[in-house]
C-alpha positions in Angstrom: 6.4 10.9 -48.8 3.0 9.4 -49.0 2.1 11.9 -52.0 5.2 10.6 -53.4 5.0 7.2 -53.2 1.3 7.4 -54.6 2.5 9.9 -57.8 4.9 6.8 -58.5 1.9 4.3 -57.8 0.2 6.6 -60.9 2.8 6.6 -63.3 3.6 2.9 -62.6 -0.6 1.9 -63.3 0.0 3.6 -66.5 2.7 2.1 -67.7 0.9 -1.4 -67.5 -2.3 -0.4 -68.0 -3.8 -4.0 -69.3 -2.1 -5.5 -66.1 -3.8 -2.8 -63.6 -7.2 -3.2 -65.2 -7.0 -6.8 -64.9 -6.2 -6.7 -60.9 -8.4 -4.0 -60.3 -11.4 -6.2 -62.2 -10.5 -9.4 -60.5 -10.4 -7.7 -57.0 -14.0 -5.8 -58.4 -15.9 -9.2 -58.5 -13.9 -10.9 -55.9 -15.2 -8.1 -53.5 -18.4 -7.7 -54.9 -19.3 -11.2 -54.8 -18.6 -12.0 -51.4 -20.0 -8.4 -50.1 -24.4 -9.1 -51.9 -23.7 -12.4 -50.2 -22.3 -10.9 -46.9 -25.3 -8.5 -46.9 -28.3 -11.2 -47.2 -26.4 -13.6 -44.7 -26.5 -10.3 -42.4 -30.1 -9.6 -43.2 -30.9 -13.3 -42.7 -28.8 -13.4 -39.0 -28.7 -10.1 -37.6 -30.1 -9.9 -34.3 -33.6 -8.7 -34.5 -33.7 -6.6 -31.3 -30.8 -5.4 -30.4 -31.5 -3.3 -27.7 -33.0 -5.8 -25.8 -32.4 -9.0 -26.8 -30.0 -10.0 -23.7 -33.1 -9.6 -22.1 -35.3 -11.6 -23.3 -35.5 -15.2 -22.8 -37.3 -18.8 -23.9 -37.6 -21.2 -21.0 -37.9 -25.1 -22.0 -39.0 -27.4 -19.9 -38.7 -31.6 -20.5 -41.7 -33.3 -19.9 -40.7 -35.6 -22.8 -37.7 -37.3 -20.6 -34.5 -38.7 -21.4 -35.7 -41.6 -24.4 -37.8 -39.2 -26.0 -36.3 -35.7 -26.3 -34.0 -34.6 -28.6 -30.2 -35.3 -27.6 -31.4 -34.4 -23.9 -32.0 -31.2 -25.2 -35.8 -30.6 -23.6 -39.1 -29.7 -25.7 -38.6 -26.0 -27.6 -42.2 -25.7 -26.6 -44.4 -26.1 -23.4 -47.7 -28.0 -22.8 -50.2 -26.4 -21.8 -49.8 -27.0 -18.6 -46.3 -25.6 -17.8 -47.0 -22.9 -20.1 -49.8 -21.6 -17.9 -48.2 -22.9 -14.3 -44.9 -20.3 -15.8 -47.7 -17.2 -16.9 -49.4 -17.7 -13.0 -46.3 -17.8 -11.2 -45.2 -14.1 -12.6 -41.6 -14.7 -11.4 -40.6 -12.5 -14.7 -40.7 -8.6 -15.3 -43.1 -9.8 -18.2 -44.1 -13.5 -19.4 -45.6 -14.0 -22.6 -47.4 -17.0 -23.8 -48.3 -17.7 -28.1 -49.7 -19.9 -30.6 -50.3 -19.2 -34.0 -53.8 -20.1 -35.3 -56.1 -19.4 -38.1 -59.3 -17.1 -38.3 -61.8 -16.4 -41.1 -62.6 -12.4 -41.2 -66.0 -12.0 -41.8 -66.6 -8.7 -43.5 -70.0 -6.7 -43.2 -71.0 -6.5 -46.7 -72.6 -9.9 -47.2 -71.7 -9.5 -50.9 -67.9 -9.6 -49.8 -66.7 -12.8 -49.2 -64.8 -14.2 -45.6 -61.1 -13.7 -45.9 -59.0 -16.1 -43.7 -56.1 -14.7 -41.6 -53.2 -15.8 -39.4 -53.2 -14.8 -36.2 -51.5 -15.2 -32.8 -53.1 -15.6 -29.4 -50.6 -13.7 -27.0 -51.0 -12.9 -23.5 -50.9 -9.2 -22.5 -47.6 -8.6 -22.1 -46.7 -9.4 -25.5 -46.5 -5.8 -27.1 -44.4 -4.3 -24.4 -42.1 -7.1 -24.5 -41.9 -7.1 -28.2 -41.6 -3.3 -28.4 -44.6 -3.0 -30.8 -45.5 -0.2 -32.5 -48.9 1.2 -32.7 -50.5 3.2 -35.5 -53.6 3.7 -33.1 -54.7 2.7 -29.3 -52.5 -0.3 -28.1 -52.8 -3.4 -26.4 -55.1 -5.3 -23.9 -54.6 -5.4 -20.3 -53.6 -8.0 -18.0 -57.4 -7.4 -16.7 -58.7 -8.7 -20.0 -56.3 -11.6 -19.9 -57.9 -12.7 -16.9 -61.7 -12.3 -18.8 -61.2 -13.7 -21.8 -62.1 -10.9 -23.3 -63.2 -10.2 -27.0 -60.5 -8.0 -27.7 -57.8 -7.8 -31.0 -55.0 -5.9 -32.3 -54.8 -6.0 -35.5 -52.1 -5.1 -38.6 -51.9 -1.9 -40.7 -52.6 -4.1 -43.8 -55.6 -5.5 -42.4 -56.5 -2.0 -40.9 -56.2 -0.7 -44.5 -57.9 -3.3 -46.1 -61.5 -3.4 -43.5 -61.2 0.4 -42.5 -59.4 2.4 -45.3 -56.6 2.9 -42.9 -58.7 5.0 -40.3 -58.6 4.9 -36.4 -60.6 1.9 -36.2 -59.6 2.0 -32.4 -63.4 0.9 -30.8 -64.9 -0.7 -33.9 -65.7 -4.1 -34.1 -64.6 -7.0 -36.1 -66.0 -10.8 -36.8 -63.7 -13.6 -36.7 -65.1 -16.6 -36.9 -68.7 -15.8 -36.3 -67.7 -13.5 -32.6 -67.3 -10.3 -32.5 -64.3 -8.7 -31.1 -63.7 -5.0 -29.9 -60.2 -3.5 -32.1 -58.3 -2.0 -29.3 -55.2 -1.6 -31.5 -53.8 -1.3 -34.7 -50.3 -1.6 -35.1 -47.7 0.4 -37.3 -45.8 -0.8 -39.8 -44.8 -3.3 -37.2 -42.8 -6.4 -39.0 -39.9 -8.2 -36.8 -37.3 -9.8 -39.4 -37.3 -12.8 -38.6 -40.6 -13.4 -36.9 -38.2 -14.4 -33.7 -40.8 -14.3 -31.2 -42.9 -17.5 -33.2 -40.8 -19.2 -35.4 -42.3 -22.1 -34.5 -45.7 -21.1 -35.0 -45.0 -19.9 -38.5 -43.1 -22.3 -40.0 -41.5 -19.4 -41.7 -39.6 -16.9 -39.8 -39.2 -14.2 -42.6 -42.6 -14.8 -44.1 -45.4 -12.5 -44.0 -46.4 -11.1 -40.9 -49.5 -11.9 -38.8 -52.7 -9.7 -39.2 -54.4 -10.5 -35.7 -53.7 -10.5 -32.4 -55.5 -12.0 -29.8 -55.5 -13.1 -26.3 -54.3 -16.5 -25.1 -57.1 -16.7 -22.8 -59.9 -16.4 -25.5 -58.6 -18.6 -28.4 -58.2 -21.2 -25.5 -61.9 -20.6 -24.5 -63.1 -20.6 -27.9 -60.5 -24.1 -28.3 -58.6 -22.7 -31.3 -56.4 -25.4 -33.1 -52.9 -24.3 -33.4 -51.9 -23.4 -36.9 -48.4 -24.1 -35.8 -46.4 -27.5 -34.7 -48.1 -29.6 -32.4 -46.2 -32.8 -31.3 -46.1 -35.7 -28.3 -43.4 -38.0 -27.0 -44.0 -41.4 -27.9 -45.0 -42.2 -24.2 -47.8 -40.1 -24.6 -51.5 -40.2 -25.6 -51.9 -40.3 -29.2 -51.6 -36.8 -31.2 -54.8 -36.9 -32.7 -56.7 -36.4 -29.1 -60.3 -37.3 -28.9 -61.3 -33.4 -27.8 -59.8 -29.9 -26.0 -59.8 -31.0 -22.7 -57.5 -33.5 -24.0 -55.2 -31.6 -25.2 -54.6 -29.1 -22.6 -54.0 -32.0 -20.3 -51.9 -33.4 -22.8 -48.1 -33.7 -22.4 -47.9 -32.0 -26.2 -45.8 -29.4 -27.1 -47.7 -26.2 -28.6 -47.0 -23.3 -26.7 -44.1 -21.1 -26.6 -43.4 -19.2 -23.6 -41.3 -15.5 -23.5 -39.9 -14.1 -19.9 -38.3 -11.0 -20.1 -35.5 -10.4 -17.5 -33.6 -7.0 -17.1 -30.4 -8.4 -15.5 -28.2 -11.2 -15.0 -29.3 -12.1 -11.8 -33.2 -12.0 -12.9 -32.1 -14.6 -15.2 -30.1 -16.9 -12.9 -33.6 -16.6 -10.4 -35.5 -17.5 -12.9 -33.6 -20.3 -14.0 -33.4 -21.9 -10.5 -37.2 -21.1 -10.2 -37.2 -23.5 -13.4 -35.4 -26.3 -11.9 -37.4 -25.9 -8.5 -40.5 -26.2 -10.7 -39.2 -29.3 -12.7 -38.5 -31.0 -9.5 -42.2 -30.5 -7.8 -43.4 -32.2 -11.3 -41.1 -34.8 -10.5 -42.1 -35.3 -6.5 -45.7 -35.3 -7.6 -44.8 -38.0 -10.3 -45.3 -36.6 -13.6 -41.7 -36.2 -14.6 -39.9 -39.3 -13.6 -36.3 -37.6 -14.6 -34.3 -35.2 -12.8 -35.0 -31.2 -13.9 -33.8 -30.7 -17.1 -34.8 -26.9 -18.1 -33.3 -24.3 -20.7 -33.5 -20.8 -20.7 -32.2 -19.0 -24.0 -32.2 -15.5 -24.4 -32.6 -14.5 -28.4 -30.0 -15.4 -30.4 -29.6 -18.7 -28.7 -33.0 -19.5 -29.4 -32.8 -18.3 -32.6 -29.5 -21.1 -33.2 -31.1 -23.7 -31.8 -29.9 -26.8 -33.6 -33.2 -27.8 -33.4 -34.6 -25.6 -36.3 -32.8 -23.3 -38.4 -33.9 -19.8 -38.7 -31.1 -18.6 -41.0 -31.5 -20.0 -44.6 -28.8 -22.4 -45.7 -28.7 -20.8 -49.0 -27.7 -17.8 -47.6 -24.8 -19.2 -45.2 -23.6 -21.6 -48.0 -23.7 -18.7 -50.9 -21.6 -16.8 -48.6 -18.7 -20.0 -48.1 -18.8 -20.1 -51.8 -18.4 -16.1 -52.3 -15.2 -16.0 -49.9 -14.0 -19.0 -51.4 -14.4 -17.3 -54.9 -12.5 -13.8 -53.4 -9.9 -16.1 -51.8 -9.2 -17.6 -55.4 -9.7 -14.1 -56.6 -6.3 -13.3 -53.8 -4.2 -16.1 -55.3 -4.6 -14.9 -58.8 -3.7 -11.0 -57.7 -0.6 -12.4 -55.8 0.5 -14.0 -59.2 -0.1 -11.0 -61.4 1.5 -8.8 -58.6 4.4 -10.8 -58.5 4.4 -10.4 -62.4 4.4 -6.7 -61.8 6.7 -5.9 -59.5 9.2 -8.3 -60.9 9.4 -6.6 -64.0 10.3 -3.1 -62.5 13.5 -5.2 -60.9 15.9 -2.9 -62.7 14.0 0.1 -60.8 14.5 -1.2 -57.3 17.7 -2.4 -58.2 18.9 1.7 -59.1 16.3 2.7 -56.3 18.8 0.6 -53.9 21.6 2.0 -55.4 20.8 5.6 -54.7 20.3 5.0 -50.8 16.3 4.0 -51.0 16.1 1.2 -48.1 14.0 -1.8 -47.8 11.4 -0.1 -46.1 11.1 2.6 -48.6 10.8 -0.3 -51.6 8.0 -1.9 -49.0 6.1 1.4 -48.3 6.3 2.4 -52.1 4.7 -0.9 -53.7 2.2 -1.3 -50.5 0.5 2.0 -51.6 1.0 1.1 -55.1 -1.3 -2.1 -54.2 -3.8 0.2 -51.8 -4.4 2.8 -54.5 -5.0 -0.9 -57.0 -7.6 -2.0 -53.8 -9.4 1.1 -53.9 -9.7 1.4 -57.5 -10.8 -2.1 -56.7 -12.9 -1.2 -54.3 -15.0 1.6 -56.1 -15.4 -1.1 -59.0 -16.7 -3.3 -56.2 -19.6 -0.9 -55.1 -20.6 -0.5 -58.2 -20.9 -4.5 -58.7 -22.4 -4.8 -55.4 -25.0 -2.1 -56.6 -25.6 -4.3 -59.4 -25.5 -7.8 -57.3 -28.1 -6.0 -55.0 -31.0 -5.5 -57.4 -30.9 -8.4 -58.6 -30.6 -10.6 -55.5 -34.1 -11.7 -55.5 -33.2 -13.9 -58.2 -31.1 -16.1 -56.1 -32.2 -15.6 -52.8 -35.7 -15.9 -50.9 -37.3 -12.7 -52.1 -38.6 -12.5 -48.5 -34.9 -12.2 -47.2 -33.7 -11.1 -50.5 -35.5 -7.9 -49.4 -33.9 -7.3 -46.2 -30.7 -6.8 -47.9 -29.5 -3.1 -47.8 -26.5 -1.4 -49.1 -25.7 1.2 -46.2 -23.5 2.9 -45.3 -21.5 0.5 -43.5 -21.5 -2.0 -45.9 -20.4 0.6 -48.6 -17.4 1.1 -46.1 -16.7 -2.4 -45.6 -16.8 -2.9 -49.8 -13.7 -0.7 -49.8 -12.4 -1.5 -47.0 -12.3 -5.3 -47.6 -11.2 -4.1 -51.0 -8.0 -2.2 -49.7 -7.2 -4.8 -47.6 -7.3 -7.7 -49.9 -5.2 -5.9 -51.9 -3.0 -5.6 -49.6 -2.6 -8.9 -48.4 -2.2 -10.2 -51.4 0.8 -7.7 -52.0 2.4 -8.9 -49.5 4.5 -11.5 -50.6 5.4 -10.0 -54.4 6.2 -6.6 -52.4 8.8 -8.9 -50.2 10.3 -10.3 -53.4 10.8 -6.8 -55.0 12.1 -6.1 -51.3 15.1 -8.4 -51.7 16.3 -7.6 -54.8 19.8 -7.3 -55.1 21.6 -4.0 -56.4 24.5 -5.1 -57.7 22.9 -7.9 -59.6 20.7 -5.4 -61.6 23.6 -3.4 -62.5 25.6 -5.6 -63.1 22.7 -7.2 -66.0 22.4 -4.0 -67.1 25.9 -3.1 -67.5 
């Protein structure tokens, strides 16, 4: 029956051809529209480590108290202090502490001239956490950590650009007047977003950092932080007289990664939190009760606090569904139109024994084979819409945007179903008409 109903779905699209094209177009950009916004709102939210992400947490401690924090939510960063008291205590699997920071690459040739570079000063653990990739070698150990040793890790890019893309595993390389030993280069190694330090950034799906080194060093060598760097009001004043100030400060400038495997890691480490909190607040630093966070990814990453997806791209993709939505209303009027006029057909249909499920299953098909005309005019729209996305959106995002093969499924699918929605109603009204009426008029 199927084959049937869809040889009568045919013959019907050619007898209004004008009317089908016109469905079929509108449904085309309706789907099309709201499918190159769908895909950069995807790019821009997705979650950028999957596999582990449940794992992986942000702890936030408030050392800013209740009249200075942010709607009691505490600090997204640490001072100094906690962050180091949480990287000593090793209650985690792994604990990760970064700022971003700025270096100037000074190159051999004296007749090149110093390139600067962003880096981040990470603790150990930061590329087994992070699941980075290496090109060559890998990272430092916690043993290095503990010397402040002149060790980096640095980018393919920057690996290309100093070494010609060679192992340049046990060479050297001068930041800022030291020299550091390259014990890694990374591959092609670029997290989308830059989860890990949005806040060291500024922006999350920006370009990626060409340096790593460890937290220990920069803070020997008393790197600035590139990054945000703010106080309470009860504080000492944000433009500290020297280091030692700052790391006693009660400024926010680190942020601090645990990773914990299972649920009940998580709810340790949390207590451990609020245990810690409240010894800061027996000694008489805090003067508030524990107030601690711990986020695993995605919560971090919707923080109301900052907003790593791109309004543009969650706006653009209200407006597209809004746009297919009006798309729908002006399908169900033109499918009303359509099905109306072929009254005299369901009325002999009815006549002959045909039942109102056989009317409801004929023009539903009618509509699905419409949809996935629709739908094929869709992808090809969407093809279109996709090359030229950078146009419209950040081109850093706007590059993250694939057309895969699941979103060349959902294009047809949404397609199909649209169409069928929107069929709905006019197939109900063919549904009831009367018989004898039609007969009758014709007669």
């Amino acid at each position: 029956m199927l084959t049937y109903y869809f040889d009568l779905a045919l013959r019907s699209c050619r007898r209004s051809k004008a009317l089908t094209a016109l469905v079929v177009l509108l449904m085309g950009c309706g789907v099309a529209t709201c499918m190159v916004s769908f895909a950069v709102f995807r790019a821009a939210a997705a979650d950028p480590i999957p596999w582990k992400s449940g794992q992986l947490f942000v702890p936030q401690i408030d050392n800013f108290g209740p009249a200075h924090n942010w709607k009691g939510e505490p600090p997204i960063m640490l001072s100094y202090t906690d962050a180091v008291a949480l990287l000593h205590a090793r209650q985690a699997r792994r604990q990760v502490l970064i700022y971003g920071s700025k270096w100037t690459v000074l190159p051999d040739d004296a007749r090149q001239q110093p390139s600067p570079q962003e880096g981040d000063a990470v603790s150990s653990d930061f590329f087994a956490m992070f699941d980075a990739r290496f090109r060559y070698g890998g990272g430092w150990s916690a043993h290095d950590d503990d010397q402040r040793a002149s060790v980096a890790v640095i980018s393919s890019a920057l690996n290309q650009k100093l070494f010609g893309g060679a192992d340049s595993v046990g060479r050297e390389i001068n930041l800022d007047a030291h020299v550091y030993r390259i014990v890694g280069v990374l591959d092609d190694w670029e997290p989308r977003p830059r989860f890990f330090d949005v806040m060291s950034t500024f922006d999350a799906f920006g370009h990626p950092r060409q340096l790593y080194l460890p937290f220990s060093r920069a803070i020997d060598l008393q790197k600035a932080t590139s990054g945000q760097f703010y106080c309470s009001t009860n504080t000492v004043d944000p433009d500290l007289p020297d280091w030692n100030s700052v790391l006693h400060s009660e400024c926010a400038w680190i942020v601090a990664w645990v990773e914990l495997p299972a649920r009940a890691d998580a709810a340790r480490y949390r207590d451990w939190l609020r245990n810690y909190a409240a010894e800061q607040q027996r000694l008489g630093r805090f003067g508030w009760p524990p107030n601690v966070r711990l986020s695993d990814v995605m919560q971090w990453l919707h923080q109301d606090s900052f907003n790593v997806i791109p309004k543009s791209s969650a706006l653009s993709l209200i407006v597209s569904v809004s746009f297919l939505l009006i798309c729908l209303v002006n399908v169900i009027g033109l499918m009303l139109a359509r099905f109306m006029r072929r009254a005299p057909e369901i009325g002999v249909r009815r006549a002959l024994g045909a039942s109102r499920g056989a009317i409801y299953r004929q023009f539903l098909t009618e509509a699905a084979a419409i949809g996935l005309a629709g739908g094929v005019l869709g992808l090809l729209l969407t093809a279109l819409g996709m090359a030229g996305i950078g146009k419209v959106f950040e081109p850093e995002i706007a590059r993250l945007a694939r057309l895969d093969a699941s979103l060349f499924l959902l294009t047809v699918l949404v397609a199909v179903l649209a169409s069928l929605i929107a069929a709905l109603y006019p197939t109900w009204r063919a549904a009831q008409v009367q018989p004898a009426w039609q007969l009758k008029s014709n007669g």
